[in-house]
N, C-alpha and C positions, 0 to 999 in steps of 0.2 A: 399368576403371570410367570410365565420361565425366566431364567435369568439372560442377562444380557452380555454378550460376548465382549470380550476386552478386544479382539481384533479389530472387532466393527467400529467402535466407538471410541471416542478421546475424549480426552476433560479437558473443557473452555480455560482459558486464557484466565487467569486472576480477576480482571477489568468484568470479563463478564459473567464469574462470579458471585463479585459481588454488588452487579446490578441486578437489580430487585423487579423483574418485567412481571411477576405477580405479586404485588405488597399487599393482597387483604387474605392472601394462602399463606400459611401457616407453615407448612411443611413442604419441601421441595419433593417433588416425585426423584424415581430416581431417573427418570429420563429426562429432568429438566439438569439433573447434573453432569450428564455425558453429553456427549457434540457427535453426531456423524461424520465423514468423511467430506461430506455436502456441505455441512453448516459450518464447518471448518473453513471452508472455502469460501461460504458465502461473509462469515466474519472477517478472513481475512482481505477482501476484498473491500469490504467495508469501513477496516481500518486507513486502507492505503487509501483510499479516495481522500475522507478524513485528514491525514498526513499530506496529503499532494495537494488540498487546497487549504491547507492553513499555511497563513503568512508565518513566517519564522521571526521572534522579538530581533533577532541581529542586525534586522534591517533597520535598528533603530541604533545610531551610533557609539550612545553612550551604553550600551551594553559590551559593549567590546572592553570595556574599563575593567573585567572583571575576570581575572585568565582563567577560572575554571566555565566558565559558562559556554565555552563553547561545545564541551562534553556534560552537558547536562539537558533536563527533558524541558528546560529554557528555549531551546535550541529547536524544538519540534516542530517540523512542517517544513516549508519553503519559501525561497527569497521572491521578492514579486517580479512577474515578468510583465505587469500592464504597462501597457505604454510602450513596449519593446519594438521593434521592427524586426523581421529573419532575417531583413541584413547586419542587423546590427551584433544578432546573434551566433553564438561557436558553438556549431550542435553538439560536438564533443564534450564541450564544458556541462552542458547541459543534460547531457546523457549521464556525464559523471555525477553532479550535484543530485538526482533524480536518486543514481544509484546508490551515493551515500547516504539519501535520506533514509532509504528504504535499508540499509545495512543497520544504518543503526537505532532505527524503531519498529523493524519489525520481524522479530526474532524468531520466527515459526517458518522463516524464508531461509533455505539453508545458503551460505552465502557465496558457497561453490558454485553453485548454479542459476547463483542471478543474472542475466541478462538486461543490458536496455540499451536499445538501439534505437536511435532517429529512423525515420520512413522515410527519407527525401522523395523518394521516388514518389510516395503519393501525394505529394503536397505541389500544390502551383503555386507561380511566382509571387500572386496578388493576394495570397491568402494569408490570414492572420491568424490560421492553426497551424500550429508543428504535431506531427502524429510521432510516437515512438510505440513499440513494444516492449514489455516485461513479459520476460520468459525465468521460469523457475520452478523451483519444488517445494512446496511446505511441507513440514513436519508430519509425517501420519503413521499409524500404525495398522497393520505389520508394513508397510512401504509408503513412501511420498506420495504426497500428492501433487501432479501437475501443473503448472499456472500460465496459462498465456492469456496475455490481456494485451489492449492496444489503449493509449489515452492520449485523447488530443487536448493538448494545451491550447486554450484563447487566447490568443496575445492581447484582447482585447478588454476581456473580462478577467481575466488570472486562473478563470474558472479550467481545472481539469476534467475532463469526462472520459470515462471508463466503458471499454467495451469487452466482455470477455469472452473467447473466441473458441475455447475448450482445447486442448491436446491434438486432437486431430484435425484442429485447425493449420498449426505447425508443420510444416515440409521443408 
């Protein structure tokens, strides 16, 4: 088997190190130790889904008792929006809170080039999804890779869903 190029390839995140998706193999190939450009994207896609529907412990009051917890991985995920109304809600706030979560759990997203904008324009009055996009770059070698995704929030359920859209979706 020829060797494998350091351009093509990256080495997975810690987390998914050291999960064990083969436990009765013995030995890691070494292709189960490096990440494409692909699988890169596709993890990190899969972490932020993860992150954007887990409820964040802060919403539970007495945790606030505690001044380092709000920079800590206590703090992971997001505040609930069930039961919200879009009038009730300030997309700004929202596009913010969205975009700190993502600053500070998911570090392969360079944070120069994060983006996340509300859709207003796609969303009607009576609906109880808000769409944003996330536009950005993750980590990659030899250059970033691109990330445009759109995820609509259920006001109904809390549930976010992920759609991703590719670079040349982007205009």
């Amino acid at each position: 088997m020829r060797a494998i190029c350091n351009a093509q390839y990256l080495q997975p995140s810690l987390l998914d190190r050291l999960t064990d998706l083969s436990p009765d193999e013995v030995v890691d190939t070494s292709l189960e130790r490096l990440m494409s450009p692909a699988k890169l994207r596709e993890r990190v896609l899969q972490d932020l889904h993860a992150l954007l529907n887990t409820l964040v412990v802060s919403s539970y009051p007495a945790i606030n008792n505690y001044r380092l917890s709000s920079s800590s991985v206590i703090q992971y995920g997001m505040q609930s929006f069930v039961g919200a109304t879009r009038s009730s809600l300030d997309l700004a706030v929202l596009e913010n809170s969205l975009r700190s979560a993502i600053l500070r759990y998911e570090p392969r997203i360079f944070p120069a080039s994060l983006q996340v904008n509300a859709l207003a324009n796609e969303q009607s009055a009576e609906s109880q999804k808000l769409m944003f996009e996330i536009i950005g770059e993750c980590w990659g070698h030899p250059m970033p890779e691109p990330l445009y995704i759109k995820t609509i929030l259920d006001l109904e359920s809390g549930e976010q869903n992920f759609i991703e859209l590719g670079w040349a979706a982007y205009g």
